[in-house]
C-alpha positions as CSV (number, residue, x, y, z in Angstrom):
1,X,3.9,3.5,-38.5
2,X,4.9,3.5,-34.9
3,X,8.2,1.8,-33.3
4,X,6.9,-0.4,-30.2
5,X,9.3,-2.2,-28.0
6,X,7.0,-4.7,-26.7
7,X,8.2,-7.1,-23.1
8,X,6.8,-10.7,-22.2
9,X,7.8,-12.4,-18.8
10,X,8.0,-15.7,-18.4
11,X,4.4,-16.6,-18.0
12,X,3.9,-15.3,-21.5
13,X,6.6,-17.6,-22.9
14,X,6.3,-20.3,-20.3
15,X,5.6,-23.1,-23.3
16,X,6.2,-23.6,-26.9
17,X,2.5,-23.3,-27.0
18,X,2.8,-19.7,-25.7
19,X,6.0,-18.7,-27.4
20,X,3.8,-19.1,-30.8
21,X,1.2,-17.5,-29.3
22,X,3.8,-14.3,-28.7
23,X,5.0,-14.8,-32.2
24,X,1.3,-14.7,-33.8
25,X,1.0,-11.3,-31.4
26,X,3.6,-9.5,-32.2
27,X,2.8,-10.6,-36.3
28,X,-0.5,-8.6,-36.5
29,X,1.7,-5.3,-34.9
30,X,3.9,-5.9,-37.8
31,X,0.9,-6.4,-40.0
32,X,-0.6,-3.1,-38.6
33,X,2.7,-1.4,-40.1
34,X,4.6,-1.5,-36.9
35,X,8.2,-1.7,-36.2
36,X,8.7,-4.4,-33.0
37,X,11.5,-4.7,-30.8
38,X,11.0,-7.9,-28.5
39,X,12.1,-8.1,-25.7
40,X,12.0,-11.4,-23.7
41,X,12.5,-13.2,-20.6
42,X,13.5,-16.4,-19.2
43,X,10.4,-19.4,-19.6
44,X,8.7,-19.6,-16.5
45,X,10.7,-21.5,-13.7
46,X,13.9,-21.6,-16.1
47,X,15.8,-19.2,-13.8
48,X,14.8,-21.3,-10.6
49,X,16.4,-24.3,-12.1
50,X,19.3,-22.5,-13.4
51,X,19.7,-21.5,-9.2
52,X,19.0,-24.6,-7.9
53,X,22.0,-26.0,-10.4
54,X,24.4,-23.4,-9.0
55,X,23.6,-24.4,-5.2
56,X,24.6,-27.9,-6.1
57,X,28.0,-27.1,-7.0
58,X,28.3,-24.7,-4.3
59,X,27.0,-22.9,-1.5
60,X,28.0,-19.6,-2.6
61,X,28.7,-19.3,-6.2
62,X,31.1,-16.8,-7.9
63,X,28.8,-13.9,-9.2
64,X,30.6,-13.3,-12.7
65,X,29.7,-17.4,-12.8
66,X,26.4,-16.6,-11.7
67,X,25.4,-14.2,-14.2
68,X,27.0,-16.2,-17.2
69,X,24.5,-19.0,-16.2
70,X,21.5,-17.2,-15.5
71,X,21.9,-15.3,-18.8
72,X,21.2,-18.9,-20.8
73,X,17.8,-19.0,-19.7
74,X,16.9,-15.4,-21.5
75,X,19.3,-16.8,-24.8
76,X,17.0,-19.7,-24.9
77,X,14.0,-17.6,-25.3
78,X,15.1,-15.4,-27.8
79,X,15.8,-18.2,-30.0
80,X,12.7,-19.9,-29.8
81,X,10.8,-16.9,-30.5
82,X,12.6,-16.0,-33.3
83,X,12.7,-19.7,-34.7
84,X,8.4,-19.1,-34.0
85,X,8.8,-15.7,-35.8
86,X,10.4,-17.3,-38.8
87,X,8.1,-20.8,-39.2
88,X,5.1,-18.4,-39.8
89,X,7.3,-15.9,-42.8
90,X,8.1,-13.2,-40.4
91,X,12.0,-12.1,-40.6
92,X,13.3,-12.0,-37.0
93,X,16.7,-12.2,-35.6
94,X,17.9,-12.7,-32.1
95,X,20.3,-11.3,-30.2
96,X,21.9,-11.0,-26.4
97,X,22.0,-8.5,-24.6
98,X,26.4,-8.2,-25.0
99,X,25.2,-8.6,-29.3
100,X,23.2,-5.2,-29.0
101,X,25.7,-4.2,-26.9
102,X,23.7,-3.2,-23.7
103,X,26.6,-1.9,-21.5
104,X,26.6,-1.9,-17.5
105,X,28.6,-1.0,-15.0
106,X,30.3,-4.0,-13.4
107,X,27.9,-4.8,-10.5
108,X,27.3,-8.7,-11.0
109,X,23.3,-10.1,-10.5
110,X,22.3,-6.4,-9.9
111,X,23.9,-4.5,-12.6
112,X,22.6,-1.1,-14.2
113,X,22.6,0.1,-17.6
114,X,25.1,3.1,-18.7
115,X,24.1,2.8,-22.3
116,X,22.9,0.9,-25.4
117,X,24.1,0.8,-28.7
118,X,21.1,0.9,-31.0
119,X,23.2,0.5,-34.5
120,X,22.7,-3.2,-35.0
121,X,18.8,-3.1,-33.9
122,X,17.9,0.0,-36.3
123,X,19.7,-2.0,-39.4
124,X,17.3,-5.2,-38.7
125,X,14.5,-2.8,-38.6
126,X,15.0,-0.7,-41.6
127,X,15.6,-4.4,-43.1
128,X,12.0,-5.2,-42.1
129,X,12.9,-7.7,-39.3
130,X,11.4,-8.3,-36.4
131,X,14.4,-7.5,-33.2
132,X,14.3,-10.2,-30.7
133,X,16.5,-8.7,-27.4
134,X,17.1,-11.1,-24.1
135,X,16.1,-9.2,-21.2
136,X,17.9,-8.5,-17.8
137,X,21.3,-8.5,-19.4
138,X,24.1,-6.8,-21.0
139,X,28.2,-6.5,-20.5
140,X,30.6,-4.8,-18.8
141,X,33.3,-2.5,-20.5
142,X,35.6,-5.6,-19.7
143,X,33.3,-7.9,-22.1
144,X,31.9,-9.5,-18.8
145,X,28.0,-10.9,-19.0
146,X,26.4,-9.1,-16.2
147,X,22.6,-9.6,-15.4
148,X,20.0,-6.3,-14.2
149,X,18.7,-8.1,-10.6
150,X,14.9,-8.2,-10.3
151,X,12.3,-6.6,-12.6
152,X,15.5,-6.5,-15.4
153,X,13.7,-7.2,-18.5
154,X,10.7,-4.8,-17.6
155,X,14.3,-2.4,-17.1
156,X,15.9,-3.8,-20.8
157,X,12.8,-3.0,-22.2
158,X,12.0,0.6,-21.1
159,X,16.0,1.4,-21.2
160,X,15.9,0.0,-25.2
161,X,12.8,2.3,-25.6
162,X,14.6,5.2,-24.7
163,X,17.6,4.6,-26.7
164,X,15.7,3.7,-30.4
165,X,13.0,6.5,-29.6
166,X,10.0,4.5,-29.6
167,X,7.0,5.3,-29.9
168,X,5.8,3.4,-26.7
169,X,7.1,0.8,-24.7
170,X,4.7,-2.1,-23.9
171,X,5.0,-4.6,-21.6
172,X,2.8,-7.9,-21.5
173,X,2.2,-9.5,-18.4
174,X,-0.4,-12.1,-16.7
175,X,-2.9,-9.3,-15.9
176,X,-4.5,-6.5,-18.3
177,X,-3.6,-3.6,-16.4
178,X,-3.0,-1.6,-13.4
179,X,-6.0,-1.8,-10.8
180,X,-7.3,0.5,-8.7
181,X,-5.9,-2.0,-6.0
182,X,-5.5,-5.9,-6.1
183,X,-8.9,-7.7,-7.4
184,X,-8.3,-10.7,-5.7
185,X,-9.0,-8.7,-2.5
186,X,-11.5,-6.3,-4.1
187,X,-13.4,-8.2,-7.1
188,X,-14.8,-4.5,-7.6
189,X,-11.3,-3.2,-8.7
190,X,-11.4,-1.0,-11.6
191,X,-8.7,-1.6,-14.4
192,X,-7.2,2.0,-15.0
193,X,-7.4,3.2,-18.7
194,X,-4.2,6.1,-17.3
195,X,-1.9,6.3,-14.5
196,X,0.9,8.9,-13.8
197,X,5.0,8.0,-13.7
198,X,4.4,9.5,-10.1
199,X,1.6,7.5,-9.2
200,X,2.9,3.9,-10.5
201,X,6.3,4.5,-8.8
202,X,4.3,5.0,-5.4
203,X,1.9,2.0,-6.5
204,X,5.2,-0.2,-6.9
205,X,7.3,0.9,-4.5
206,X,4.3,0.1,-1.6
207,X,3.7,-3.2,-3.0
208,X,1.9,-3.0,-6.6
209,X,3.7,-6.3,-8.2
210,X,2.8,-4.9,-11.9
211,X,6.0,-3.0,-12.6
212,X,9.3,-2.8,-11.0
213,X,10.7,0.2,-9.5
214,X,13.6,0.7,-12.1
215,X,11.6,0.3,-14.9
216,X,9.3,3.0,-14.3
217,X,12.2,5.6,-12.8
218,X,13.5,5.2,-16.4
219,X,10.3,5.4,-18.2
220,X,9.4,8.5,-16.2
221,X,13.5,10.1,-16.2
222,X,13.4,9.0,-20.6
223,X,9.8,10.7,-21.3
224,X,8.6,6.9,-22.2
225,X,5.5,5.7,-22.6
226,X,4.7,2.7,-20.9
227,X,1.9,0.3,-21.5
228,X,0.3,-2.8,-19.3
229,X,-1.1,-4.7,-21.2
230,X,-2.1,-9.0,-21.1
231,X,-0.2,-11.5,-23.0
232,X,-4.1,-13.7,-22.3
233,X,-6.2,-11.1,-23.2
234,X,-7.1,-8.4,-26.1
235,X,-7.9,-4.9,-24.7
236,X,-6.0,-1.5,-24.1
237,X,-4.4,-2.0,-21.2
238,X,-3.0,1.0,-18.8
239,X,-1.1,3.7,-20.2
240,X,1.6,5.1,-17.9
241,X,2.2,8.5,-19.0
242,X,3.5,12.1,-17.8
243,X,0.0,13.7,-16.0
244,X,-1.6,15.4,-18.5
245,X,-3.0,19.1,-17.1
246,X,-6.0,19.2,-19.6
247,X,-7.4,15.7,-17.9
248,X,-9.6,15.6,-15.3
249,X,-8.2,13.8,-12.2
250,X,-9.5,11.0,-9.7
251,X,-8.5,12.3,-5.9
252,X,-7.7,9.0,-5.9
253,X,-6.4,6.2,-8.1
254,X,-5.3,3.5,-6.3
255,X,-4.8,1.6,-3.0
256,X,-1.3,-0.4,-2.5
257,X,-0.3,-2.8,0.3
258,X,2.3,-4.6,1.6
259,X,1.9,-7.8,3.8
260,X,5.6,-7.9,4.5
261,X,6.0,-5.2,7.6
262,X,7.5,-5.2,10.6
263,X,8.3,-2.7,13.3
264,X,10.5,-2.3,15.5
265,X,10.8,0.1,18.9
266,X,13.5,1.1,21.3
267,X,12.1,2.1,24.2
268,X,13.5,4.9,26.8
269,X,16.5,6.4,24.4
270,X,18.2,9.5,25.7
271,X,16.7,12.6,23.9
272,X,19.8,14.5,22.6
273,X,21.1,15.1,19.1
274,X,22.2,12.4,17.2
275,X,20.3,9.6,18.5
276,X,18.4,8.8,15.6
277,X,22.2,8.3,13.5
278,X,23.2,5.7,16.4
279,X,20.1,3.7,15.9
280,X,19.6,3.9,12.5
281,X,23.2,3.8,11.1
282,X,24.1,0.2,11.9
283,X,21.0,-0.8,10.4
284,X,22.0,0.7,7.2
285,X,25.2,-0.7,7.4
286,X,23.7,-4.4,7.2
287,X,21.9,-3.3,4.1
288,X,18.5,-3.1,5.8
289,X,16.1,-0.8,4.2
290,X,14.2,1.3,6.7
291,X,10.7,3.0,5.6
292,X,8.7,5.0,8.4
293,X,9.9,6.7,11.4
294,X,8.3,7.9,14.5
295,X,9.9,9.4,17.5
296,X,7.9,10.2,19.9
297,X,9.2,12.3,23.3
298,X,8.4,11.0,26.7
299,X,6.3,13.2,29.2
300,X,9.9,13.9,31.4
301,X,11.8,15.4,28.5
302,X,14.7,13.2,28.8
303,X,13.9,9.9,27.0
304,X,12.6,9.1,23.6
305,X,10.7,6.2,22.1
306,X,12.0,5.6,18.4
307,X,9.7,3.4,16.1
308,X,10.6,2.6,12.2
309,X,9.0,-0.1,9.8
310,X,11.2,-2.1,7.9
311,X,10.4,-5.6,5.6
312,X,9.6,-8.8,7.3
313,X,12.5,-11.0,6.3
314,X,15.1,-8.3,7.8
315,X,13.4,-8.3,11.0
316,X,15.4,-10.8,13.1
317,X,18.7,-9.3,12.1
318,X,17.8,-5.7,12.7
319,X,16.3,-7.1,16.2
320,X,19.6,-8.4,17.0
321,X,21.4,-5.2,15.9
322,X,19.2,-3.0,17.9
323,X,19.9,-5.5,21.2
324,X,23.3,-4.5,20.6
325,X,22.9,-1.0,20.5
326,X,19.8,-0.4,22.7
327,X,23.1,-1.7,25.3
328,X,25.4,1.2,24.2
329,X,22.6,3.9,24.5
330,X,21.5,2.8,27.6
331,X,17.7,1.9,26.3
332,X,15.4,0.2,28.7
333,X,14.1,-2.2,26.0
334,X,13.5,-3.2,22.2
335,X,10.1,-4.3,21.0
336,X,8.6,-5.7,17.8
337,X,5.8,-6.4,15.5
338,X,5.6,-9.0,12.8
339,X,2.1,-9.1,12.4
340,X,1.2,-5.4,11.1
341,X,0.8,-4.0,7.8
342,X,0.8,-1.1,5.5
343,X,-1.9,0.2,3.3
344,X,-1.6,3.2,1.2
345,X,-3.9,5.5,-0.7
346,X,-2.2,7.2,-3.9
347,X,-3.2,10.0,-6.4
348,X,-2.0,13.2,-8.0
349,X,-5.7,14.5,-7.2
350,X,-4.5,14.8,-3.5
351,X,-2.3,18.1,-4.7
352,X,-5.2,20.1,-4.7
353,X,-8.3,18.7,-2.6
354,X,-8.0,18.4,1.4
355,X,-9.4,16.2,3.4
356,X,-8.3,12.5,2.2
357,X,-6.4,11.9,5.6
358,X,-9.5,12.4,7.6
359,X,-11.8,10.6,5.4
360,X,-9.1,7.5,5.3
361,X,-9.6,7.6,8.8
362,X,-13.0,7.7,9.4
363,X,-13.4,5.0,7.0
364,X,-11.1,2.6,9.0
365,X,-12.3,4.2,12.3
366,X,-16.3,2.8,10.9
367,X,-14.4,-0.4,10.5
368,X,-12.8,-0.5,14.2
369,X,-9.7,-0.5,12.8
370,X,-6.8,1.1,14.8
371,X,-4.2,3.1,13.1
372,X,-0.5,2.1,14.7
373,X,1.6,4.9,12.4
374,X,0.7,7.0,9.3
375,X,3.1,8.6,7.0
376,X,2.6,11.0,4.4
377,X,3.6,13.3,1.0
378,X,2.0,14.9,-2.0
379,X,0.5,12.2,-3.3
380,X,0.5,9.4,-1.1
381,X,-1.2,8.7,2.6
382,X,0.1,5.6,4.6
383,X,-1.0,3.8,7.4
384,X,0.0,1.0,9.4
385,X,-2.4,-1.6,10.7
386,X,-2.9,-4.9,12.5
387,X,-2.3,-7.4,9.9
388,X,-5.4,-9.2,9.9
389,X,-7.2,-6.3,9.1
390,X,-5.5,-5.4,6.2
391,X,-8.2,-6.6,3.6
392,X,-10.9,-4.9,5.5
393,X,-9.4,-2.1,5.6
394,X,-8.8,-1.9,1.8
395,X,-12.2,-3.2,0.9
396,X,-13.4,-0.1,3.1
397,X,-11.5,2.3,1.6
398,X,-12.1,1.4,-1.9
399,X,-16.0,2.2,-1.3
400,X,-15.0,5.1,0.8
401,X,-13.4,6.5,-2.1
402,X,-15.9,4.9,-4.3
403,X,-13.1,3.8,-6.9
404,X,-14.7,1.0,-8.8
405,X,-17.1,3.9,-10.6
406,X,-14.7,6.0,-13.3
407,X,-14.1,9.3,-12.6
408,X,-16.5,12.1,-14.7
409,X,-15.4,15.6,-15.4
């Protein structure tokens, strides 16, 4: 008998159809011998609605408000599905995420967990119930309703996991796995039977929509075991998992990619320490993530062109910001890109084989595809292209690296 804390989003309980569909699910676990703890989200396009009702009372509504409101859609859930639960004999009971007593810190509509209370959820389970949690909430030590910001259910469910010990976290989603890189682009894609914590947090961080950042940090920082599976579909899934030195590795096992770049240049800055603090610090104090950076040195020795990536929607402001200071610095002019793009190869395999840079290029090069920036680290290569090349350029380096055939020991 196993202790699975299982996650559905709010495709997966988007009806009362598919809410009894989850309930007949996570039966046959219970029927296998399992222990479940359930972990829900908001029905698909409840928390949308619960926004657009806050914007009609006002323009910028209080965040302790906010998160009160939000929370209903995730309380909603959890009763249903435990109402389901019961109608077909299974014992269930529901509870919030301030009933199990998931404390956070105070940070309204982005909160993070400190630590959960797993008293009241072992009881129900040595009772034989089946534990129905609302995701992407908890409370603050002052008894405030606070809510985890995006991806905070996948977070609930992987941060319950590793309080209660369980066996393995799984969370059910609209697709049945983690791809070697998006099939919509690539029908070829191969679904991946195991994936690293290293690996996935690269995947998602360059634009894999699977899993959320957070969730995987804690999976990987709690020794969890995370699973992908469909809420649609029977099968195994991916299993995300510590690498595993007796297993034979792919060089590489996946391509991510992110449509939402931009760059930005400021041309003809003095060359002299410091520099890169007075371009780069106002930006981060409007908040505006920065990814790659290039500075490149101009033939006289004196003047430097400095280059970084950031995401599409912070564009115009950081344009504005670096009008303002390309003033101060005495820069001869700012420049940008909206219409570029990133694609990145990832895999553990690249620790110990050379040569994926160079065959990366000379895949894109066969493809007349110019390269505008590349960054890399252990596992991970990066380049930025013209935009609409982007799904050449991954179709091209999935048969370069030939990933829709399994790797053989």
């Amino acid at each position: 008998m196993a202790l699975i804390v299982q996650k559905y989003g709010g495709t997966s309980v988007g009806t009362p159809e598919r809410i009894h569909a989850v309930a007949e699910k996570v039966i046959r676990y219970r029927q296998q011998g399992h222990q479940l703890v359930v972990v829900v989200s908001a029905m698909s396009g409840e928390t949308d609605r619960l926004l657009t009702l806050a914007s009609s009372m006002t323009e910028r509504p209080a965040p302790r408000e906010l998160d009160v409101l939000l929370a209903t859609g995730e309380q909603a859930t959890i009763a249903l599905l435990s109402m389901a639960l019961q109608a077909q004999g299974c014992p269930a009971r529901s509870y919030t995420g301030a009933q199990v007593h998931i404390l956070t810190d105070g940070a309204h509509n982005k909160a993070r967990i400190k630590e959960i209370d797993g008293a009241r959820v072992n009881a129900d389970l040595a009772a034989g119930r089946v534990v129905v949690v609302a995701g992407f909430q908890g409370v603050d030590e002052s008894g405030n309703i606070t809510t985890l910001g995006r991806g905070g259910s996948d977070t609930t469910a992987v941060a319950l996991a590793a309080a209660l010990k369980a066996d393995e976290c799984q969370i059910f989603t609209d697709v049945d796995g983690v791809y070697t890189t998006d099939p919509r682009v690539v029908p070829e894609a191969r679904r991946l039977e195991r994936i690293t914590f290293e690996e996935m947090l690269e995947m998602a961080s360059l634009g894999s929509k699977v899993l959320q950042i957070r969730a995987v940090e804690f999976a990987g920082k709690y020794n969890v075991p995370l699973r992908v599976l469909s809420s649609f579909e029977s099968g195994d899934g991916t299993l995300i998992t510590y690498e595993d030195e007796g297993m034979e590795q792919a060089l590489i096992s996946g391509i991510a990619f992110n449509r939402d770049e931009a760059k930005l240049t400021v041309v003809g800055v003095p060359d002299q320490p410091g520099v890169a603090h007075l371009i780069l610090g106002p930006i981060a104090r409007a908040n505006i993530e920065v990814d790659m950076i290039i500075q490149n040195v101009a033939p006289d020795g004196q003047t430097t062109d400095f280059t970084f990536t950031l995401h599409r929607n912070d564009y115009q402001r950081a344009l504005e910001i670096l009008q303002e200071v390309a003033g101060e610095l005495g820069a001869r002019q700012v420049s940008g890109d909206t219409k570029i793009a990133k694609i990145s190869l990832v895999g553990v395999g690249m620790r110990s084989h050379a040569g994926i840079a160079s065959t990366m290029f000379e895949a894109l090069a066969k493809e007349g595809i110019n390269i505008k920036m590349i960054s890399t680290s252990e596992i991970k290569v990066s380049v930025v292209v013209d935009e609409k090349y982007l799904e050449l350029g991954v179709r091209a380096l999935h048969e370069a690296f030939q990933l829709s055939q399994a790797a053989t020991a």
